[in-house]
C-alpha positions as CSV (number, residue, x, y, z in Angstrom):
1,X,-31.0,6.3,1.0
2,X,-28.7,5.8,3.4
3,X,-25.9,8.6,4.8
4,X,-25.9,10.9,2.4
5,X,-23.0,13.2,3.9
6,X,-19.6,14.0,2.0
7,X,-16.6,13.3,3.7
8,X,-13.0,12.8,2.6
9,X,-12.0,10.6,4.4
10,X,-14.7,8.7,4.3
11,X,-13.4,8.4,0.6
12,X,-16.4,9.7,-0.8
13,X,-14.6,13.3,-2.4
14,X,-12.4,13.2,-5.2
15,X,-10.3,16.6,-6.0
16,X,-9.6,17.7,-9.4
17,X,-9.0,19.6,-12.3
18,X,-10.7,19.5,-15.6
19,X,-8.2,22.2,-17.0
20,X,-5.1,20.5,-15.9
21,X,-6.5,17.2,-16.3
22,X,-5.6,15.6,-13.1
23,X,-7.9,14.3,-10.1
24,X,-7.3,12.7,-6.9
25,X,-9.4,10.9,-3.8
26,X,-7.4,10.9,-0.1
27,X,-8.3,7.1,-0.8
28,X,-5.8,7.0,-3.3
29,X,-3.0,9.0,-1.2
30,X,-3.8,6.5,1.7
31,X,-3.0,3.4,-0.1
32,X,0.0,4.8,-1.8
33,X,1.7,5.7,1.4
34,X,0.2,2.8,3.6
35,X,2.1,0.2,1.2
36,X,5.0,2.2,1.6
37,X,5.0,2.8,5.1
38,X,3.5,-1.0,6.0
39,X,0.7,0.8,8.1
40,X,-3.4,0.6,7.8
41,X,-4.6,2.6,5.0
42,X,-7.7,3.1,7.1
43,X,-6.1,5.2,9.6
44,X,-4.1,6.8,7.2
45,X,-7.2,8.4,5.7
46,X,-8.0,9.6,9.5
47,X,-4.7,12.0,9.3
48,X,-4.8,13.2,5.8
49,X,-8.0,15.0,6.8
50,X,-8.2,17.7,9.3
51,X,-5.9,19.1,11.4
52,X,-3.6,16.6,11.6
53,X,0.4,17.0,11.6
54,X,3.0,14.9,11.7
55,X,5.9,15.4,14.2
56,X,8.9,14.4,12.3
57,X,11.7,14.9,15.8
58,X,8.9,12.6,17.3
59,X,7.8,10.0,14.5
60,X,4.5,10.4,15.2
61,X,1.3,12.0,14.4
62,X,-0.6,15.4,16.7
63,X,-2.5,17.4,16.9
64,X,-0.7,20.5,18.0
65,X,0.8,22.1,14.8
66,X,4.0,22.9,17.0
67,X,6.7,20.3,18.5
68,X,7.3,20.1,21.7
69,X,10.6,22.5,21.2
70,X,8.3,24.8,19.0
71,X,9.3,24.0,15.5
């Protein structure tokens, strides 16, 4: 049967709302953002999952969900 486990960024969950009519996969996100950022939609899907922030003083991805001058 193969892996049978349910991960997100795997791209095997999709988020939604039958009420509000709307649904989403952190596939989706991923490729929006690599084309506009010119990066791999692969890793992308890494950092929307988990505890991942993005140090914008920096430019880049931690981690730590404080900078290194505590903001």
């Amino acid at each position: 049967m193969g892996d049978l486990q349910c991960l997100a960024n795997k791209g095997n969950v999709a988020f939604g709302s039958g009420k509000e009519q709307w649904a989403f996969t952190i596939t989706r996100f991923a490729r929006i953002y690599a084309a506009k950022f010119k990066t791999d939609a692969a890793k992308l899907m890494d950092r929307f999952w988990g505890d991942n922030y993005f140090d914008a003083e920096n430019k880049k991805w931690t981690k730590d969900s404080e900078s290194e001058t505590g903001k």
